[in-house]
TORFIRO-458858 format. One line per field, with one value per residue: residue in one letter; x, y, z of N, C-alpha, C, O, CB in turn. Coordinates in nm, 3 decimals. Glycine has a CB too. Layout:
REM residues N
aa	[A|...]
n_u	[X|...]
n_v	[Y|...]
n_w	[Z|...]
ca_u	[X|...]
ca_v	[Y|...]
ca_w	[Z|...]
c_u	[X|...]
c_v	[Y|...]
c_w	[Z|...]
o_u	[X|...]
o_v	[Y|...]
o_w	[Z|...]
cb_u	[X|...]
cb_v	[Y|...]
cb_w	[Z|...]
END
This chain:
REM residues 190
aa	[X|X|X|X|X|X|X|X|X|X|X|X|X|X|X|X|X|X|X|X|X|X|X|X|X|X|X|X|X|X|X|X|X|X|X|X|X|X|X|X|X|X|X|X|X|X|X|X|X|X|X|X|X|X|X|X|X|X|X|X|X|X|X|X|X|X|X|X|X|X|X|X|X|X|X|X|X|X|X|X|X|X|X|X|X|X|X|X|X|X|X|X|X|X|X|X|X|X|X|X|X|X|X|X|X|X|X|X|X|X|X|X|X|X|X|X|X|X|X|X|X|X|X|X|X|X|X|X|X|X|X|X|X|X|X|X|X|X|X|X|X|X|X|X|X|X|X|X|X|X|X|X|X|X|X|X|X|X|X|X|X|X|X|X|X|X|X|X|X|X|X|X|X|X|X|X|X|X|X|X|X|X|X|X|X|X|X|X|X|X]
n_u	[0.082|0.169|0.424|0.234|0.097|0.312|0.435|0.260|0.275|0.490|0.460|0.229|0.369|0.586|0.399|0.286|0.052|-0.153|-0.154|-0.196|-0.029|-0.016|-0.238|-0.360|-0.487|-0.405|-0.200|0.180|0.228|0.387|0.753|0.926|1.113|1.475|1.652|1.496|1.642|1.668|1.624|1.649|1.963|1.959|2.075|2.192|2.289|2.456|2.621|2.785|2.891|3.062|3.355|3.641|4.014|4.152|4.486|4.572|4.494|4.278|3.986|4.059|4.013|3.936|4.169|4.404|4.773|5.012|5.305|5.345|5.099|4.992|5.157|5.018|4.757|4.808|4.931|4.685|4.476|4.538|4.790|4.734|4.660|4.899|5.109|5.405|5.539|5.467|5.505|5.417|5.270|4.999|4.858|4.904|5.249|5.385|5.613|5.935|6.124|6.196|6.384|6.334|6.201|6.242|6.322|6.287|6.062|5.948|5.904|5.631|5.537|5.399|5.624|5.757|5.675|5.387|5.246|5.107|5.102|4.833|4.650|4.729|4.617|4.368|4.274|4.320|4.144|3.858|3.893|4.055|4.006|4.037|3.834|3.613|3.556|3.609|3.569|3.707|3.849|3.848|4.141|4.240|4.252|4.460|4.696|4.752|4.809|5.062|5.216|5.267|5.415|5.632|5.752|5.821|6.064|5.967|5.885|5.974|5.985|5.885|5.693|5.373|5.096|4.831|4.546|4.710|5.020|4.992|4.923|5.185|5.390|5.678|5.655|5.905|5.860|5.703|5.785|5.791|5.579|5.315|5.048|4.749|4.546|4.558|4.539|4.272|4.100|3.766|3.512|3.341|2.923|2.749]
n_v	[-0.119|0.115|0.176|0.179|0.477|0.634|0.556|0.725|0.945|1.010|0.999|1.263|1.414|1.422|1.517|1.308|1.158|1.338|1.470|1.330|1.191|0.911|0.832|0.666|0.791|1.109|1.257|1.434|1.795|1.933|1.985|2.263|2.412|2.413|2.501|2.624|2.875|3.246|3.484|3.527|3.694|4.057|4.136|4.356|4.360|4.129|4.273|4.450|4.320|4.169|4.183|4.077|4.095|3.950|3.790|3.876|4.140|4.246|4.376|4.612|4.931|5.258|5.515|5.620|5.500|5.626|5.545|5.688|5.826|5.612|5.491|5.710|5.594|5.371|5.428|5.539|5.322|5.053|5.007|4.939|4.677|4.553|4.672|4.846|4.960|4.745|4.511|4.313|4.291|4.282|4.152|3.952|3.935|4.135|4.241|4.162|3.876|3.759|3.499|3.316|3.079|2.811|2.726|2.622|2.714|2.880|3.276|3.390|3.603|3.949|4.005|3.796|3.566|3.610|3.595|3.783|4.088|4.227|4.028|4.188|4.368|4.309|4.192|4.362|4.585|4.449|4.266|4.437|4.698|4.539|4.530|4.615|4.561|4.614|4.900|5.089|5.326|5.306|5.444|5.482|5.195|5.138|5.313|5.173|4.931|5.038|5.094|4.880|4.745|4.924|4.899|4.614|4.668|4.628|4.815|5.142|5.429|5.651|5.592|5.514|5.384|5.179|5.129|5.007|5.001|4.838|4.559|4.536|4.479|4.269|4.070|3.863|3.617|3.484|3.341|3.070|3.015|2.755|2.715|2.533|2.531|2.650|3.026|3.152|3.466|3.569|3.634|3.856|3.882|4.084]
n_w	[0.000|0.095|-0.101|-0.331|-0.318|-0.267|-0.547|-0.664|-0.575|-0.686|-0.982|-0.984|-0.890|-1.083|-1.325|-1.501|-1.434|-1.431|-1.692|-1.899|-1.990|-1.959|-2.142|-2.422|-2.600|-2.605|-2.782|-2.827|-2.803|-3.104|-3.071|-3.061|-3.312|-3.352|-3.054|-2.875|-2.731|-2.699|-2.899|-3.296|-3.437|-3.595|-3.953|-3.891|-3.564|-3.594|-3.797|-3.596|-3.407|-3.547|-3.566|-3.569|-3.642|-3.897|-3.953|-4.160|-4.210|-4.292|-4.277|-4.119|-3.906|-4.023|-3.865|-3.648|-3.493|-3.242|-3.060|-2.880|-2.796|-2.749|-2.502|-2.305|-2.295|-2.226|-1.957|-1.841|-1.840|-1.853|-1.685|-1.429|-1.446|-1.578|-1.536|-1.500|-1.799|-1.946|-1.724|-1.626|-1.354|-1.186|-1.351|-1.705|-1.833|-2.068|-2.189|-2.324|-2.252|-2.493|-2.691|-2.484|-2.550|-2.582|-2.364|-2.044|-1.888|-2.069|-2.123|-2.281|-2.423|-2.556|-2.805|-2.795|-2.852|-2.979|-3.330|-3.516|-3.545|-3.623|-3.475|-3.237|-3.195|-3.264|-3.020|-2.836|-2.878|-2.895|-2.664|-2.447|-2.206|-1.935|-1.705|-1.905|-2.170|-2.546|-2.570|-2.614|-2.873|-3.204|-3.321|-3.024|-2.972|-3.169|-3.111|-2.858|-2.959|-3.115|-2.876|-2.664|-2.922|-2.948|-2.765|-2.729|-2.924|-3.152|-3.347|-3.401|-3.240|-3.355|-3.488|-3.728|-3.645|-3.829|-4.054|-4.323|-4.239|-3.992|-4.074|-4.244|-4.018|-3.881|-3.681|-3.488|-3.387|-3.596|-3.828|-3.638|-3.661|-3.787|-3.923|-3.879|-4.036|-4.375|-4.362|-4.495|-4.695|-4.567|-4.790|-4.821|-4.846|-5.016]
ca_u	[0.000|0.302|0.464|0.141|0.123|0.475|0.481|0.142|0.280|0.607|0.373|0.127|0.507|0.625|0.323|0.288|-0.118|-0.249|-0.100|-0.274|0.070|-0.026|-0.315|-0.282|-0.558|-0.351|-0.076|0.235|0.238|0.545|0.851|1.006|1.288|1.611|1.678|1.435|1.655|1.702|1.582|1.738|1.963|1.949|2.188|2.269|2.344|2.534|2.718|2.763|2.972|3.148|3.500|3.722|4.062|4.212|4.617|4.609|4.449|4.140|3.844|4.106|3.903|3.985|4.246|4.605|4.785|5.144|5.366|5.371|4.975|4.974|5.204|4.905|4.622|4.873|4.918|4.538|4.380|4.669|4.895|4.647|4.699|5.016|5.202|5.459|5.592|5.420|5.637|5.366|5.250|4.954|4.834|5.052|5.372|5.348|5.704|6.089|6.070|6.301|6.515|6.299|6.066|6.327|6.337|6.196|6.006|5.939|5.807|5.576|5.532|5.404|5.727|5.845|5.576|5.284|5.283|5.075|5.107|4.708|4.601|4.738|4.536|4.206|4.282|4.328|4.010|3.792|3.874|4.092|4.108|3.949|3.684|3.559|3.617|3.543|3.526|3.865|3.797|3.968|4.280|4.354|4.329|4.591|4.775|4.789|4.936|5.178|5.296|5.281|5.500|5.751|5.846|5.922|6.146|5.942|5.857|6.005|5.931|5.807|5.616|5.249|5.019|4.742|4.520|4.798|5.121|4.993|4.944|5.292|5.464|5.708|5.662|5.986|5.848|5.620|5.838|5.798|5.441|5.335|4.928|4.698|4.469|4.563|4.464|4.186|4.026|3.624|3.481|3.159|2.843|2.646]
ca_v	[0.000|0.274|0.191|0.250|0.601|0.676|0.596|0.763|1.073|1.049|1.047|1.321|1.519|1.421|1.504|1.207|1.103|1.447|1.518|1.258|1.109|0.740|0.796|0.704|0.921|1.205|1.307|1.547|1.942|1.888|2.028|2.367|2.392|2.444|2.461|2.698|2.989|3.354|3.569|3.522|3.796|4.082|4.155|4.464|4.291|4.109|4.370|4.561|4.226|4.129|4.313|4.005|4.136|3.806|3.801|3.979|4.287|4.265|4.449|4.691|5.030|5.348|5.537|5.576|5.532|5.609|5.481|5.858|5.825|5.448|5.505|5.748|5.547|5.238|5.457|5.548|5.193|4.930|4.962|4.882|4.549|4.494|4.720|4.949|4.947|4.587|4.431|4.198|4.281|4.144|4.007|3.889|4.057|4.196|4.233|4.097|3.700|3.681|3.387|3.180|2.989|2.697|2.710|2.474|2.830|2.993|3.385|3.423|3.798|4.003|4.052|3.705|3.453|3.646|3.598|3.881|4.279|4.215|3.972|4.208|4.496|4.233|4.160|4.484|4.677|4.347|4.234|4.527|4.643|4.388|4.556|4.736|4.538|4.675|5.030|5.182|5.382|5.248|5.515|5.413|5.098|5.149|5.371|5.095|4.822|5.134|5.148|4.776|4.681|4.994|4.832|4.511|4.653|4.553|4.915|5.254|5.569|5.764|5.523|5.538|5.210|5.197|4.991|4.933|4.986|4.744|4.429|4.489|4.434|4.172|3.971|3.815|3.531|3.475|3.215|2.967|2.897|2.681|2.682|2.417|2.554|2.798|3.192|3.216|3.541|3.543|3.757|3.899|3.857|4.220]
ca_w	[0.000|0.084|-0.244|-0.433|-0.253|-0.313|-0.661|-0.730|-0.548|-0.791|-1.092|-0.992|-0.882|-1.265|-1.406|-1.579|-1.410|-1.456|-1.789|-2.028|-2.082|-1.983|-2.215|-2.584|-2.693|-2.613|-2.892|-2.814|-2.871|-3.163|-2.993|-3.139|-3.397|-3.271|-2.914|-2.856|-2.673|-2.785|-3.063|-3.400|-3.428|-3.702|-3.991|-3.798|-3.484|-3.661|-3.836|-3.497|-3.352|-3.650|-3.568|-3.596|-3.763|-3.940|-3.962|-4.312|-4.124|-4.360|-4.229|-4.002|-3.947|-3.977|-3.786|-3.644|-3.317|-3.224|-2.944|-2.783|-2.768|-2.703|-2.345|-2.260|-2.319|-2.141|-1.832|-1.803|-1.841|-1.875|-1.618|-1.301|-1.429|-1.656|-1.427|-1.531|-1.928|-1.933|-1.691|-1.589|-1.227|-1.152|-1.467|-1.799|-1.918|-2.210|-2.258|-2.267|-2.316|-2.649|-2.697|-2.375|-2.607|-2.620|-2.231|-1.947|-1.844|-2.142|-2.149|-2.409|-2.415|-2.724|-2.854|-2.791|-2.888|-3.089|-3.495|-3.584|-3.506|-3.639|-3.379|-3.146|-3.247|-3.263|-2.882|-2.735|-2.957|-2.857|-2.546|-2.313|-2.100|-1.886|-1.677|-2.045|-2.288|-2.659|-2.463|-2.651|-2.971|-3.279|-3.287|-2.893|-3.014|-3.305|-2.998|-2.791|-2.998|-3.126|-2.762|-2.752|-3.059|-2.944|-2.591|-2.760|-2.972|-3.288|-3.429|-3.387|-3.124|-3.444|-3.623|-3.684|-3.728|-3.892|-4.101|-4.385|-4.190|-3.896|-4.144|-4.245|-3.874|-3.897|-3.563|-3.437|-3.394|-3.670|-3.879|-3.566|-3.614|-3.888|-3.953|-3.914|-4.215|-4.449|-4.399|-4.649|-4.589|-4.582|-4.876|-4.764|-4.958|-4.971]
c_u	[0.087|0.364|0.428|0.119|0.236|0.499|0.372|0.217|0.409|0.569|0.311|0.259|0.562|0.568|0.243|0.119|-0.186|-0.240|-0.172|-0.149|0.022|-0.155|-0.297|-0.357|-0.463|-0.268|-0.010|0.217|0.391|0.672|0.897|1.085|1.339|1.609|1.550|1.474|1.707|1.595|1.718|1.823|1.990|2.078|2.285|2.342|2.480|2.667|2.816|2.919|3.077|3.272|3.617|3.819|4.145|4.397|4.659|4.563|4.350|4.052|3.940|4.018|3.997|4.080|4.421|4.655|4.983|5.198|5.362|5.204|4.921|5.016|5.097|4.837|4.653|4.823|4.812|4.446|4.428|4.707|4.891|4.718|4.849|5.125|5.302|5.537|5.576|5.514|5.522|5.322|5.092|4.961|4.950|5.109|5.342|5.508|5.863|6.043|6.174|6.392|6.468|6.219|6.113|6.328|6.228|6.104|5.983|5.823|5.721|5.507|5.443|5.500|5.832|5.773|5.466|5.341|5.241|5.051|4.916|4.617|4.647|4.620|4.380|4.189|4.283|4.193|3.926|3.785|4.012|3.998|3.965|3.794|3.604|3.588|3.557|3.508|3.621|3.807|3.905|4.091|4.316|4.338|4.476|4.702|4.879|4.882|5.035|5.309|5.380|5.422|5.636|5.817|5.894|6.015|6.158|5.898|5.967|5.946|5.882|5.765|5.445|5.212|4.895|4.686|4.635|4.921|5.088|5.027|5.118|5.414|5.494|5.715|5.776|5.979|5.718|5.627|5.835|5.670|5.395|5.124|4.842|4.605|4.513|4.518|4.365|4.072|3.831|3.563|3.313|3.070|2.786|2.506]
c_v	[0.126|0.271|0.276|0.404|0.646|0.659|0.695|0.939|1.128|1.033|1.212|1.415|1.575|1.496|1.427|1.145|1.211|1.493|1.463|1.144|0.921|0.731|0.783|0.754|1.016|1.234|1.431|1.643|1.885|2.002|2.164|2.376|2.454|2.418|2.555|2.836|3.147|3.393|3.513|3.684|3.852|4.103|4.276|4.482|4.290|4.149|4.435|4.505|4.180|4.225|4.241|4.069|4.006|3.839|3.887|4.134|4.257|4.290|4.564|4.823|5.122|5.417|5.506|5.601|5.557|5.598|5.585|5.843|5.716|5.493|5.643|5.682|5.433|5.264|5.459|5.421|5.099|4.877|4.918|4.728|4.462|4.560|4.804|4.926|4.800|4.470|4.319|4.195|4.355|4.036|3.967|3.957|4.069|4.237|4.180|3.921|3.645|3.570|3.291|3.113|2.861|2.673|2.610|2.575|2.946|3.148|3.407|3.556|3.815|4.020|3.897|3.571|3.499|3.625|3.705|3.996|4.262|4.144|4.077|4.323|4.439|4.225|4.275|4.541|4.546|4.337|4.341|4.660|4.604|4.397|4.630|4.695|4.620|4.842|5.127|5.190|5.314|5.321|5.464|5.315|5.040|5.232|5.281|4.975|4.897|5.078|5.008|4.714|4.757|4.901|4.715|4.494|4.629|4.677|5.072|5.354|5.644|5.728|5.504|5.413|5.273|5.081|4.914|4.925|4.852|4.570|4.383|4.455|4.283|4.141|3.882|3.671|3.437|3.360|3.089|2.931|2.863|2.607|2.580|2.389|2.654|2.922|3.164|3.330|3.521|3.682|3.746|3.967|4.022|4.215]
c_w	[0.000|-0.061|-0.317|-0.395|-0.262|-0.450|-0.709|-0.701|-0.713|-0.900|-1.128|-1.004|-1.024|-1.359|-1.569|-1.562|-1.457|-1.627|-1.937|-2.080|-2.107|-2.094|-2.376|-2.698|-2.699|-2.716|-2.774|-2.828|-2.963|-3.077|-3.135|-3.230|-3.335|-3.094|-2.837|-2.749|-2.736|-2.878|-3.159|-3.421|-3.583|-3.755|-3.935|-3.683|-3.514|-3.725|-3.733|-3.417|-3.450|-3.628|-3.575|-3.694|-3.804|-3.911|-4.078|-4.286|-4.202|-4.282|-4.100|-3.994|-3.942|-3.876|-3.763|-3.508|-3.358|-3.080|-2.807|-2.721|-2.651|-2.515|-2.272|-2.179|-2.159|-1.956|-1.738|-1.744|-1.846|-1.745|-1.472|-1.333|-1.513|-1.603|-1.529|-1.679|-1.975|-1.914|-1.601|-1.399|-1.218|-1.291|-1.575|-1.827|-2.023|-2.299|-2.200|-2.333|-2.440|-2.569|-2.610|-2.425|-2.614|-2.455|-2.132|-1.897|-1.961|-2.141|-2.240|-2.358|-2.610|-2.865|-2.881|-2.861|-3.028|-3.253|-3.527|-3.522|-3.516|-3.518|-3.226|-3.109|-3.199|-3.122|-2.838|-2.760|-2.879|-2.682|-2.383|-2.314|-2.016|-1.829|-1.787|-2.158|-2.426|-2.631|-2.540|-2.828|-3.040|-3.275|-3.138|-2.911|-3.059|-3.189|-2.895|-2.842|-3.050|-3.047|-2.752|-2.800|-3.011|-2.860|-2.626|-2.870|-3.129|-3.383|-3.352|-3.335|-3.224|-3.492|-3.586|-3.749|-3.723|-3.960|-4.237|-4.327|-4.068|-4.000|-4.209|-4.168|-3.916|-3.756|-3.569|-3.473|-3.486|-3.774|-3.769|-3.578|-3.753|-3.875|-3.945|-4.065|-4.243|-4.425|-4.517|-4.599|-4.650|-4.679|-4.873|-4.867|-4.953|-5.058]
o_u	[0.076|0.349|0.479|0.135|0.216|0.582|0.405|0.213|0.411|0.666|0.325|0.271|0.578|0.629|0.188|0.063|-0.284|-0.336|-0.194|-0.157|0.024|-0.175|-0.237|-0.333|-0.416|-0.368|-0.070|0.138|0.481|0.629|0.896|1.170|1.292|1.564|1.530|1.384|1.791|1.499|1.830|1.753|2.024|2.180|2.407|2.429|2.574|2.777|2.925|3.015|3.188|3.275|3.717|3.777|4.213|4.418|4.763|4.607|4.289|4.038|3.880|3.938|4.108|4.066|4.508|4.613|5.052|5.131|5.373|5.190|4.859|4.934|5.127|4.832|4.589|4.753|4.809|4.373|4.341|4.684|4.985|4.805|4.884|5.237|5.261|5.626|5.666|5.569|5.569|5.349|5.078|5.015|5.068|5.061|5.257|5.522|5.900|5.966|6.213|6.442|6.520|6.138|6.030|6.341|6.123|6.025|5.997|5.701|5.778|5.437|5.433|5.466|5.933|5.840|5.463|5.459|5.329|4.966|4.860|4.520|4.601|4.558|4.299|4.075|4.189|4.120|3.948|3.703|4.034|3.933|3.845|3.691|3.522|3.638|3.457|3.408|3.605|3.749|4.011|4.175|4.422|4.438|4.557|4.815|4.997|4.987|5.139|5.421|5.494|5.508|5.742|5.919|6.001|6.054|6.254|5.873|6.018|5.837|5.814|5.750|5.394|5.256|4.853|4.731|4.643|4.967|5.176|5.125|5.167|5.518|5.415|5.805|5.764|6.051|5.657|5.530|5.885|5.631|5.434|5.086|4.869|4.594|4.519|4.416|4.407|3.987|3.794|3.569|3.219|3.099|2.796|2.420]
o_v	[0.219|0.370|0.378|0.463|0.768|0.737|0.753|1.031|1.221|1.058|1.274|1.488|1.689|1.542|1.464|1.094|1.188|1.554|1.523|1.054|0.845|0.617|0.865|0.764|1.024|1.202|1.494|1.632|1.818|2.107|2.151|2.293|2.543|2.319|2.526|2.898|3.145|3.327|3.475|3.785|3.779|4.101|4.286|4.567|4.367|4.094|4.473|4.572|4.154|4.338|4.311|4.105|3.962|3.930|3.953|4.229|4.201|4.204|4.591|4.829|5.110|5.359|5.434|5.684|5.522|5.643|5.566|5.851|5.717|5.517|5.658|5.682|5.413|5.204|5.419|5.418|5.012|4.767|4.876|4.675|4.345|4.512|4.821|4.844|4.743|4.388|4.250|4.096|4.475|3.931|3.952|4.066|3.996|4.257|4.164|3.876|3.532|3.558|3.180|3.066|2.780|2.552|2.550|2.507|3.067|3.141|3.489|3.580|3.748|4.040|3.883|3.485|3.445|3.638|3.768|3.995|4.288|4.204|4.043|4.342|4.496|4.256|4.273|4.548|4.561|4.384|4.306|4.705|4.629|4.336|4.712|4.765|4.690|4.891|5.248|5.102|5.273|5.256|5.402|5.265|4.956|5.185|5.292|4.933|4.830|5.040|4.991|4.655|4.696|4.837|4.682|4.386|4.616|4.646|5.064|5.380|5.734|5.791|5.487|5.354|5.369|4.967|4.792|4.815|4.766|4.495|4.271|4.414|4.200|4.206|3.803|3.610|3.341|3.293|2.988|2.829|2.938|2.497|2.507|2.300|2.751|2.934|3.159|3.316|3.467|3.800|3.673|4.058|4.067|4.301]
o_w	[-0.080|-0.132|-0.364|-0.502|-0.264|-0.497|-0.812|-0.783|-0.794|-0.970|-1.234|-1.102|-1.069|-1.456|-1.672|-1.659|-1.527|-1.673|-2.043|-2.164|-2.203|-2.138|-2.445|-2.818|-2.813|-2.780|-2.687|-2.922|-2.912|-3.029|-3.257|-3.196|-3.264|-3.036|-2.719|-2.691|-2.827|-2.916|-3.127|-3.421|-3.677|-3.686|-3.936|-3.667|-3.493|-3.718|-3.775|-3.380|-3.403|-3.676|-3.586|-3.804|-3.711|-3.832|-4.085|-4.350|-4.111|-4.195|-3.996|-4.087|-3.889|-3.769|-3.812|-3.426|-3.454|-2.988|-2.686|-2.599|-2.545|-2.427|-2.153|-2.056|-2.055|-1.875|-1.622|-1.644|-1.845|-1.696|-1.405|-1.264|-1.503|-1.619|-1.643|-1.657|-2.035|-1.987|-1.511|-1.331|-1.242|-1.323|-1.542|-1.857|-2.074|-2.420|-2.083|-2.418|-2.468|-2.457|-2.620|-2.344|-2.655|-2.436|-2.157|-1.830|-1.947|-2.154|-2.311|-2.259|-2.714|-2.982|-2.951|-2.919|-3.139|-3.285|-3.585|-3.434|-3.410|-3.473|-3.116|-3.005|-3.126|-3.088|-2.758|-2.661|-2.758|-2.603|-2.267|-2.409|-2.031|-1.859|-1.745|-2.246|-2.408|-2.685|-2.521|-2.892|-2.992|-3.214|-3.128|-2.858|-3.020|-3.201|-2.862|-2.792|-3.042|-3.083|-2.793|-2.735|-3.019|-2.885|-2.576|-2.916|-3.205|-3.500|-3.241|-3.385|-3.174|-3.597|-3.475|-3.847|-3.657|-3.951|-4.250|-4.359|-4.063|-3.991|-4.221|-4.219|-3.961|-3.702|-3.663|-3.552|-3.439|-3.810|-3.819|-3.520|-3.843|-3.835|-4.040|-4.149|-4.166|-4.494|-4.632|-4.511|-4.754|-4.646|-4.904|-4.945|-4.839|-5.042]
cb_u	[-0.093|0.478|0.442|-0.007|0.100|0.593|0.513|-0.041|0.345|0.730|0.262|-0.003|0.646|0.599|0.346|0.418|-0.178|-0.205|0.042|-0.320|0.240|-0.073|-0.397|-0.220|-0.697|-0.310|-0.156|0.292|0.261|0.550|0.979|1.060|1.337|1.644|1.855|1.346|1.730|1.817|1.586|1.644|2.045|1.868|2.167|2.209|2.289|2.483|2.647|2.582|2.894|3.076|3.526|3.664|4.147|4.162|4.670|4.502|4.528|4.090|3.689|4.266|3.765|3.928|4.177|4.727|4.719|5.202|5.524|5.407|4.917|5.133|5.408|4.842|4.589|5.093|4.955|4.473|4.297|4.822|4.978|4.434|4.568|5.011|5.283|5.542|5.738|5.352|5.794|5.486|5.379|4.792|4.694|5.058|5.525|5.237|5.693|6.118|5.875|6.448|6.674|6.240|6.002|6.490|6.335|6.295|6.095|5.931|5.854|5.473|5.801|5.383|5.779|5.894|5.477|5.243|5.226|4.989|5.222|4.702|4.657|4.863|4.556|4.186|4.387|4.457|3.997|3.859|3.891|4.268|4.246|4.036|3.671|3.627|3.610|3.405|3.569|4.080|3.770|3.939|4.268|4.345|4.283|4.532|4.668|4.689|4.904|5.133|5.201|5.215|5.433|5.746|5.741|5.866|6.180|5.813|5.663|6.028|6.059|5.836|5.695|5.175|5.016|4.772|4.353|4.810|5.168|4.820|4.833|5.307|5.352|5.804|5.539|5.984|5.869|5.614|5.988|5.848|5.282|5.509|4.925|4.623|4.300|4.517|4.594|4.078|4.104|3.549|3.556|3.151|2.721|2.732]
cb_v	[0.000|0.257|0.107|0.173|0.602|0.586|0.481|0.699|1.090|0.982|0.963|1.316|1.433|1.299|1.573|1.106|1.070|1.581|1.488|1.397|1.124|0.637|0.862|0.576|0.996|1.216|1.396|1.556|2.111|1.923|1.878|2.415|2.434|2.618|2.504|2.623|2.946|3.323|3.802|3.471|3.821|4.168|4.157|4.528|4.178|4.100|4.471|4.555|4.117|4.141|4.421|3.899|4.277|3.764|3.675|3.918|4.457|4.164|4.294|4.727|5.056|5.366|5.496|5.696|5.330|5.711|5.440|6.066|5.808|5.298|5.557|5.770|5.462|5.241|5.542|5.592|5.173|4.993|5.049|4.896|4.488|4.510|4.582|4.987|4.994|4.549|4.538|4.087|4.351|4.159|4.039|3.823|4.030|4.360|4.352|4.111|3.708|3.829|3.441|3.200|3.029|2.727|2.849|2.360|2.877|2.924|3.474|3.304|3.909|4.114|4.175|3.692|3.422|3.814|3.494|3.854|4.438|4.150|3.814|4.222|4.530|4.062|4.081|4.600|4.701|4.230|4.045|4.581|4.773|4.313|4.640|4.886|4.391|4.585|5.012|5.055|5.532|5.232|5.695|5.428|5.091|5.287|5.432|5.069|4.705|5.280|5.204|4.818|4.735|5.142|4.789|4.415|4.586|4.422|4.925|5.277|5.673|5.847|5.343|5.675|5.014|5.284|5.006|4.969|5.131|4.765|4.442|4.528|4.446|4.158|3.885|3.851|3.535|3.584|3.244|2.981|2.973|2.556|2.698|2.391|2.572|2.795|3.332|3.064|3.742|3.528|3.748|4.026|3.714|4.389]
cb_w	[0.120|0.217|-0.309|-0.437|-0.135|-0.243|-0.751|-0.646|-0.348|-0.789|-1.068|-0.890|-0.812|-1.335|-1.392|-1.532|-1.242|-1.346|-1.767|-2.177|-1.990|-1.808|-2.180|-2.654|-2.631|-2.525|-3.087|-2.841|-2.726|-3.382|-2.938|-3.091|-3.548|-3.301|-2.862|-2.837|-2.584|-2.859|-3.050|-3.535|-3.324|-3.713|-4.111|-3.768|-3.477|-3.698|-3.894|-3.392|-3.304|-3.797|-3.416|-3.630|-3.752|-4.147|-3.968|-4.473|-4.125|-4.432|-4.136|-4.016|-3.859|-3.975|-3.716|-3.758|-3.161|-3.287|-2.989|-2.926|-2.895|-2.815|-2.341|-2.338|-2.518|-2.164|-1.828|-1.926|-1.927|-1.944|-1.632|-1.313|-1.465|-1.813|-1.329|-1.414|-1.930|-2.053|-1.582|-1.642|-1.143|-1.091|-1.578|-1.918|-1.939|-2.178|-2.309|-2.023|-2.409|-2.756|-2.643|-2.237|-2.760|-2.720|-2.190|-1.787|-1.734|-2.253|-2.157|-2.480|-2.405|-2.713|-2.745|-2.643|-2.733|-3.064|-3.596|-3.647|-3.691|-3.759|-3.394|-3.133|-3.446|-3.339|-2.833|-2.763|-3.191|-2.930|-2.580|-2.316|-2.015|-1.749|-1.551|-2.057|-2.302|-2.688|-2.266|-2.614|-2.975|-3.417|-3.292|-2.738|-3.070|-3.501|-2.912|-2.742|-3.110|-3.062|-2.610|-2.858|-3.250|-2.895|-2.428|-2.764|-2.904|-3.277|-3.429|-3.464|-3.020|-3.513|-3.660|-3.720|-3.624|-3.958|-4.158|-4.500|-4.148|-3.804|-4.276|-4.299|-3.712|-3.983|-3.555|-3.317|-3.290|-3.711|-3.925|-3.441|-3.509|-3.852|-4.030|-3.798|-4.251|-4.546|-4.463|-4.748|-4.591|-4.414|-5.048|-4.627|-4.938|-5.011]
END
């Protein structure tokens, strides 16, 4: 008798007695397409998020930063967490590291590890600085990887980046990495 009272309760709980399920008059409601969470979003959305810059710089925007600007921007919003000329106090260094990639401790820094001046640009505009990401106008963007690229030695105190001068930054270490797929860039339908 407790059983039957115990499973009846873990039915009625289920809603499996009240529901019609054990009956085979009943039919399903058909289930949704897809997963059913969200709105679909629009091409404008869309557009809005799309800021990915590939390794070839393709789609870079407007604007120009230089290293003089960049150590600004650094001081302002940077250096809370990368600490002083991005010597890495609290969060990651950002510079020094050459020559330790062969090491039992290797640095991988900007200057020491990264392949592309472009990917650096995509990371800072995107995702710094940390509490704000996407928050930095494109020029302090282009400012910031300026400053950046200067401290490791990989551009010049008077040089301005931009969307064609950035793609041509030769990264140090750029011949050490070796693709799993090809670059092919994405040519967008309109």
């Amino acid at each position: 008798m407790f059983t039957r009272r115990v499973a009846a309760c873990l039915l009625l709980s289920l809603g499996v007695i009240g529901s019609g399920w054990l009956s085979a008059q009943q039919s399903r409601p058909a289930a949704p397409e897809g997963p059913g969470l969200g709105v679909p979003a629009t091409p404008e959305q869309i557009a809005g998020d799309d800021v990915s810059i590939p390794p070839d710089g393709t789609g870079l925007p407007p604007g120009s930063g230089t290293p003089a600007e960049g150590e600004t921007i650094y001081n302002a919003k940077c250096v809370a967490c990368h600490g002083l000329k991005g010597s890495g106090t609290p969060a990651d260094r950002l510079v020094g590291g050459h020559g330790t990639l062969k090491d039992a401790a290797p640095v991988k820094t900007i200057g020491s590890y990264w392949p592309y001046a472009t990917t650096l640009f995509d990371y800072v505009r995107r995702a710094m600085p940390y509490q704000e990401p996407h928050s930095l106008t494109d020029p302090e963007a282009y400012a910031l990887t300026a400053y950046l690229l200067h401290l490791n030695g990989i551009i010049e105190a008077d040089a301005t980046i931009d969307a064609t001068s950035l793609p041509k930054v030769q990264m140090p270490n750029r011949a050490n990495f070796v693709p799993a797929y090809p670059f092919k860039p994405v040519v967008k339908k309109k």
